[in-house]
C-alpha positions in Angstrom: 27.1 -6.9 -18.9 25.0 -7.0 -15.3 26.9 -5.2 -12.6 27.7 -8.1 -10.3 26.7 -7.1 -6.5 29.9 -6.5 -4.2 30.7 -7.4 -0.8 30.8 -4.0 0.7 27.6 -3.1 -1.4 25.7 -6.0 0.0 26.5 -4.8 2.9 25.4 -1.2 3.1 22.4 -2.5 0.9 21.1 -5.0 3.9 23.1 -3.2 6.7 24.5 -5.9 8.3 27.5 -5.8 10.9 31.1 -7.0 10.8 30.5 -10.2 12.4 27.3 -11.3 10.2 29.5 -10.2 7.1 32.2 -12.8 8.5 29.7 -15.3 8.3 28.2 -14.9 5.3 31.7 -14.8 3.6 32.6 -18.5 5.7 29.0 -19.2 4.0 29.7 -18.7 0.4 33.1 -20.4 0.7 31.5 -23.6 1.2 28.9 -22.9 -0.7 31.1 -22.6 -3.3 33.5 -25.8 -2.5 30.6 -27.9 -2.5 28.8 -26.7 -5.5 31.3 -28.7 -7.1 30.5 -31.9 -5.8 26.5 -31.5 -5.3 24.0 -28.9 -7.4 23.1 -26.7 -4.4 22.0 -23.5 -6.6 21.8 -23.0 -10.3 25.2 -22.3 -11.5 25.0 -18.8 -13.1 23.9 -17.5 -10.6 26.7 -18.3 -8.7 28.7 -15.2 -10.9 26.7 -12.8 -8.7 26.2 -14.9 -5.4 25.9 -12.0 -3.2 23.0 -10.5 -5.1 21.1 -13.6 -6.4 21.2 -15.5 -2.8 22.5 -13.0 -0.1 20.3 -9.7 -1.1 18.1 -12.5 -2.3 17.2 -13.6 1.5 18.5 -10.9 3.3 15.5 -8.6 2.0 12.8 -11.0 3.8 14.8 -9.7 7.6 12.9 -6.7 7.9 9.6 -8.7 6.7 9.8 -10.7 10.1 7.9 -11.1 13.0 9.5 -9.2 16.0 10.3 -11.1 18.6 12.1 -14.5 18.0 9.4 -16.2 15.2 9.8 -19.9 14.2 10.5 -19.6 9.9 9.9 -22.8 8.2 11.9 -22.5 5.1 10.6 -25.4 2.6 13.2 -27.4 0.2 16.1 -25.0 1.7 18.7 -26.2 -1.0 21.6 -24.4 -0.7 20.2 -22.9 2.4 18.7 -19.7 1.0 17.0 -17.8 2.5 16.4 -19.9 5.5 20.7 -20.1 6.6 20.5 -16.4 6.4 17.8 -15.2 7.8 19.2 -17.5 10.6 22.8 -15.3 10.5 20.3 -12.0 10.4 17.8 -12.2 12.9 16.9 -13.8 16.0 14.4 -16.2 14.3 14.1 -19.9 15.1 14.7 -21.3 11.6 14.1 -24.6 10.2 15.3 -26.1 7.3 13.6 -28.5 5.1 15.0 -30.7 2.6 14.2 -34.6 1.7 18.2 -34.4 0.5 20.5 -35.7 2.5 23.7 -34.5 1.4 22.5 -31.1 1.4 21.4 -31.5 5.3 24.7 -32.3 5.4 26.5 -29.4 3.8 23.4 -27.0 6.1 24.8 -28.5 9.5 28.4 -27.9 8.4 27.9 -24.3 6.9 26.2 -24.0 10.7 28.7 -25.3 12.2 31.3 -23.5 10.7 29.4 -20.3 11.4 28.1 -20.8 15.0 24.3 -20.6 13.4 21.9 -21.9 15.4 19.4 -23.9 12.8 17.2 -27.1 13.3 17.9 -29.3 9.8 15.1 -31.8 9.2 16.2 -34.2 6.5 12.4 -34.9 5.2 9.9 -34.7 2.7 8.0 -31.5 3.4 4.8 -33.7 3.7 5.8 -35.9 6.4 6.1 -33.1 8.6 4.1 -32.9 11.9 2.5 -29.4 12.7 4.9 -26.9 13.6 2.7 -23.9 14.5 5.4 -21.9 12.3 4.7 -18.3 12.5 6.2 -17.8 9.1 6.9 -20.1 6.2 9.4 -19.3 3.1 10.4 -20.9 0.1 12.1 -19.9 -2.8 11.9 -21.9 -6.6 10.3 -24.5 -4.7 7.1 -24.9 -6.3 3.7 -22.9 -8.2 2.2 -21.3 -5.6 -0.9 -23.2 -5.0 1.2 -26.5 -4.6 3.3 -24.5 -2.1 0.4 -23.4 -0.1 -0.6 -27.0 -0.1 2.6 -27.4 1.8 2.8 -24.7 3.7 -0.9 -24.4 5.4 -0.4 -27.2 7.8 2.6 -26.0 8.9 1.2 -22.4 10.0 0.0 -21.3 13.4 -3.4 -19.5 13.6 -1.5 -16.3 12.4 1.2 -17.1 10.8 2.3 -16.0 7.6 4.2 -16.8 4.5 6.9 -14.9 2.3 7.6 -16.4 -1.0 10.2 -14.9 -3.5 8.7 -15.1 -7.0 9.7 -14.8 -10.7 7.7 -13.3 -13.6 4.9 -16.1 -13.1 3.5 -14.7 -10.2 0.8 -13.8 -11.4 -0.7 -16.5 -12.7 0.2 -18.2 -10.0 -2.1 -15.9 -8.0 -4.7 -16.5 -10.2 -4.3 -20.5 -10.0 -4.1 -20.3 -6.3 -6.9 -18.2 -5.7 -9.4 -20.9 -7.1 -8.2 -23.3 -3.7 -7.0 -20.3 -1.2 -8.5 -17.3 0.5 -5.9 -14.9 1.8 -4.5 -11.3 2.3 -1.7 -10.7 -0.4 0.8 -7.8 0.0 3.5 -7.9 -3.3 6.7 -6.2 -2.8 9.3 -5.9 -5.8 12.1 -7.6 -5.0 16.0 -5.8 -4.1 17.7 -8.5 -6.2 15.7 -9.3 -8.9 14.0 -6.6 -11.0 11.4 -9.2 -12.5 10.8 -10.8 -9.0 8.8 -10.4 -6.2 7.9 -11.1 -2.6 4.4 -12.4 -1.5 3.6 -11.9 2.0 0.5 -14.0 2.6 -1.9 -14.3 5.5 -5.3 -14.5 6.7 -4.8 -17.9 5.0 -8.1 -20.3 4.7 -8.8 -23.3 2.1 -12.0 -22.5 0.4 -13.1 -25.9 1.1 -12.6 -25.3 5.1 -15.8 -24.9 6.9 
């Protein structure tokens, strides 16, 4: 049987303070009240919530832009990893989902925790531009269908950080046949069969 992650362990593992601990704990309470009424995350994993969905998102902090980046986190679910990135850093995070009971439990879980979010209750296709200088997602979509989403909600520079499964690479390989970019993969903290892809220098082969 899996070691499951601990509290104090995830916290030395994404050394986080006191006060983001607090709020990550208020977090998973509700996370787990309301997994009972709506399917927020897939139930297994929530025997081991602080490694499959804390460490999950917390290991995309140190990934960030300094300064105060807008992250554009695409069909946020639960809320991972855009709600905790939000506790983590300074970033100005925006979740995306087209469900409206799980906008719902994101502004609560917020509100609970004194997060500052945006929530937009949408498809991610009917979103105008954001000039987002990151974009995340995580069990969203195959990557070339997610870069389909993602691209027009970049900025010139802007990046994207997408944890992966054992797929990736032929993802990769699908997606290169529509996309040019830079990829850096980085294994995953959580997940010893996943990984993160940092993508930039993003262009459509089909732009001109």
């Amino acid at each position: 049987m899996k070691q499951v992650l601990t509290p104090m362990a995830f916290q030395h593992a994404a050394l986080v303070d006191r006060v983001q601990m607090d709020r990550l704990a208020t977090y998973l309470i509700h996370l787990q009240k309301w997994q009972g009424r709506i399917n927020l995350v897939g139930p297994q994993t929530m025997l081991d919530p602080w490694k499959r969905h804390f460490l999950d998102s917390a290991q995309l902090v140190p990934l960030l832009p300094d300064g105060k980046p807008k992250v554009i986190d695409l069909g946020s679910g639960g809320g991972f990893p855009g709600m905790v990135l939000a506790m983590l850093s300074a970033a100005d995070v925006h979740l995306v989902d087209s469900d409206s009971r799980k906008c719902i439990f994101l502004r609560e879980v917020a509100r609970l925790t004194n997060t500052e979010i945006t929530v937009h209750n949408s498809r991610i296709e009917a979103l105008p531009p954001q000039k987002a200088n990151v974009v995340t997602a995580r069990a969203l979509a195959p990557l070339d269908h997610l870069m389909d989403l993602a691209a027009p909600l970049l900025g010139p520079s802007g990046m994207c950080l997408f944890l992966k499964g054992r797929s990736v690479d032929s993802e990769l390989t699908a997606s290169k046949k529509t996309w040019k970019m830079r990829v850096r993969r980085i294994s995953s903290r959580s997940d010893p069969e996943g990984v993160i892809l940092k993508l930039d220098q993003i262009i459509r082969r089909d732009d001109r």
